[in-house]
C-alpha positions as CSV (number, residue, x, y, z in Angstrom):
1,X,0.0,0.0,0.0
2,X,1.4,3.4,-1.2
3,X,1.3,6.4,0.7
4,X,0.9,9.9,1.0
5,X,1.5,10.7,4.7
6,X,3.9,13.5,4.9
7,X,6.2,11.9,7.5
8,X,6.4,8.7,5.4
9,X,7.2,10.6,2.4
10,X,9.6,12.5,4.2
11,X,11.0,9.0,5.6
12,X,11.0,7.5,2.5
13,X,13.2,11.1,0.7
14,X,15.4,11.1,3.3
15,X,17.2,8.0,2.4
16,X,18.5,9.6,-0.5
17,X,21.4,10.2,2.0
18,X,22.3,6.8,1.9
19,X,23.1,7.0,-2.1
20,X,25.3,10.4,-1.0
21,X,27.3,8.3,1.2
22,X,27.5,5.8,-1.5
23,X,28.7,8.2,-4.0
24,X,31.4,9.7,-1.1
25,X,32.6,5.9,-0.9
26,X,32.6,5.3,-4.5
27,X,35.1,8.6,-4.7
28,X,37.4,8.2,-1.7
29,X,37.5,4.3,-1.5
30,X,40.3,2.8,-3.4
31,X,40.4,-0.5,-4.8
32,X,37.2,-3.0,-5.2
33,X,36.0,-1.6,-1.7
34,X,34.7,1.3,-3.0
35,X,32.3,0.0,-5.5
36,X,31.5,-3.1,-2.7
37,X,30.4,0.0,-0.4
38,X,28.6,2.0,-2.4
39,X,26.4,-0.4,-3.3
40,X,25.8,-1.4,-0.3
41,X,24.4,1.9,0.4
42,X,22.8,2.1,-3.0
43,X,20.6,-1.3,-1.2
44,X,19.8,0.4,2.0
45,X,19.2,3.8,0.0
46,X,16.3,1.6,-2.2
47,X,15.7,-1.5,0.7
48,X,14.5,1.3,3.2
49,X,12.8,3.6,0.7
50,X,11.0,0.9,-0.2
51,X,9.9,0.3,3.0
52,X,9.1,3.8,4.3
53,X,7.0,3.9,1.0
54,X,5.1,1.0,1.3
55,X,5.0,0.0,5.0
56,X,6.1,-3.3,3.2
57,X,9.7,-5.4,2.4
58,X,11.2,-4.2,6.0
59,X,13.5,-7.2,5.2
60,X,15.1,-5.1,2.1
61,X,15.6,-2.2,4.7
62,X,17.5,-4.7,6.9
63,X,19.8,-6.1,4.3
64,X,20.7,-2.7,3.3
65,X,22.2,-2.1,6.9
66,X,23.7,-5.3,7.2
67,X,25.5,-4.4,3.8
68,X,26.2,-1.7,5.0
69,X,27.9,-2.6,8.1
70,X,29.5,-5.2,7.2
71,X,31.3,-3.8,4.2
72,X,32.5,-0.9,5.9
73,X,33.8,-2.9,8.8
74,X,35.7,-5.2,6.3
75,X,36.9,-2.2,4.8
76,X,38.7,-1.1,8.2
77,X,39.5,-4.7,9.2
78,X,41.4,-5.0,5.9
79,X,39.8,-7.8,5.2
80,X,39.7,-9.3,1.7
81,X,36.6,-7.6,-0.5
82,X,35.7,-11.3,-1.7
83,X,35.4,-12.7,1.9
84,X,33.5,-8.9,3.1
85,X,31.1,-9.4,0.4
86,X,30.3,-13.5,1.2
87,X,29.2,-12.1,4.7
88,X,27.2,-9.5,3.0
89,X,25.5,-12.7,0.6
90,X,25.7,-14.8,4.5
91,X,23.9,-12.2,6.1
92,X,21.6,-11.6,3.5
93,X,20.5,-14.9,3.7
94,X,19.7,-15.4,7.3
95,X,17.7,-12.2,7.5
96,X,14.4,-13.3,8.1
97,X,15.9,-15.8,10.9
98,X,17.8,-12.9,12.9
99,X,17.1,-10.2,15.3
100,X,17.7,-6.8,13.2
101,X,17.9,-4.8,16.2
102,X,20.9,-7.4,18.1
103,X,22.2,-8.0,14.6
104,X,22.9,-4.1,14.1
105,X,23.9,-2.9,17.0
106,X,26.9,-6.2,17.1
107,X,28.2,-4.9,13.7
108,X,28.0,-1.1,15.3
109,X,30.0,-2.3,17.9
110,X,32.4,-4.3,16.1
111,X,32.9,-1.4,13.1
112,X,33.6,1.4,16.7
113,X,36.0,-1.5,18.1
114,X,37.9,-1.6,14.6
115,X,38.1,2.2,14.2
116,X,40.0,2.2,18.0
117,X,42.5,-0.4,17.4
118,X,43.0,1.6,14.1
119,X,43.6,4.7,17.0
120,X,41.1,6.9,14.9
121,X,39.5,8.0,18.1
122,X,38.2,11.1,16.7
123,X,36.4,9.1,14.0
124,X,34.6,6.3,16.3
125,X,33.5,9.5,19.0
126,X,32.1,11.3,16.0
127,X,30.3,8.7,14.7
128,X,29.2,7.7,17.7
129,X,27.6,10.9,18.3
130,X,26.2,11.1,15.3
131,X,24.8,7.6,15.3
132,X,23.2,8.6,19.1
133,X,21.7,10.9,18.2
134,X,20.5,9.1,15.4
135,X,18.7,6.5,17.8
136,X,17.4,9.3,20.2
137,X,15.1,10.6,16.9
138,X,14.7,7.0,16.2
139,X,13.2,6.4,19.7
140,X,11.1,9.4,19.3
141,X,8.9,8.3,17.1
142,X,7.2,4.8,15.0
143,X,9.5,4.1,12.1
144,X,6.6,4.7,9.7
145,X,5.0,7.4,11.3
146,X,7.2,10.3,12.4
147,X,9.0,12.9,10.7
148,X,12.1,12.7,13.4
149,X,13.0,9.3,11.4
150,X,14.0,11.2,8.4
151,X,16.4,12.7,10.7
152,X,17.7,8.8,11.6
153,X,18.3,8.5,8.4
154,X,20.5,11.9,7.9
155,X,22.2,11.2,11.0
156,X,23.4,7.4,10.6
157,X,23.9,8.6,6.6
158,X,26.5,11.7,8.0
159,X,28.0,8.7,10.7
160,X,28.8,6.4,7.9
161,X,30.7,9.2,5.9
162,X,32.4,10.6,8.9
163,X,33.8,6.6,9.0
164,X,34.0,5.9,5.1
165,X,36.3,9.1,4.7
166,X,38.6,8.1,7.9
């Protein structure tokens, strides 16, 4: 079911940050990470606008995080891109059989971890701000329903360049 709700709409535009951050990986990321990365944000970008527009598919809004996640963290771990991208495929996979919420905030926690045994403290504080603040307008309102998600979505988008570009 389409909508017209303006909080949903706005939801649903917002996610267009995601495709920014895409593009900012695509430019500063060298090697095959950059392209892994952006399109993992180019699948979050579309999963979750897809399900801010419909109310429908949250399971494409979930992928899109864990792509997201998981090919940024590889990125930092210096992990191979082929072996980054067969957890992406893994995760992708088990989906529908995991929490979103535990899976999510593990990969937060292991992407901050990896940023401070890289020392870039200034990076994982910043991001970490930014991504707070992100789940304080998150908790504000229902994912569908409020006009404060939009600004999850701008504030996790501005955390993942803040890490991308580190």
């Amino acid at each position: 079911m389409m909508t017209k709700n303006p909080a949903r709409v706005l939801s649903t535009i917002s996610n267009v940050a995601y495709g920014i951050a895409g593009l900012v990986a695509y430019v500063e990321i060298e090697g095959p990470y950059g392209p892994l990365v952006a399109l993992s944000c180019l699948l979050l970008m579309l999963g979750s606008g897809l399900y801010h527009w419909t109310g429908s598919f949250a399971i494409w809004d979930e992928r899109g995080m864990y792509a997201v996640l998981v090919s940024v963290l590889g990125y930092h771990l210096f992990l191979p891109w082929v072996l980054t991208a067969l957890a992406i495929l893994a995760l992708a996979a088990l989906a529908s059989r995991i929490s979103s919420r535990e899976a999510v905030g593990t990969l937060a926690i292991l992407l901050l971890a990896a940023l401070l045994l890289k020392s870039l403290w200034l990076t994982a504080i910043t991001a970490l701000v930014c991504a707070g603040l992100a789940y304080y307008f998150w908790s504000k309102g229902s994912v569908l329903g409020s006009p404060a998600h939009a600004l999850w979505h701008t504030l996790t988008a501005i955390a993942l360049m803040i890490v991308i570009t580190s």
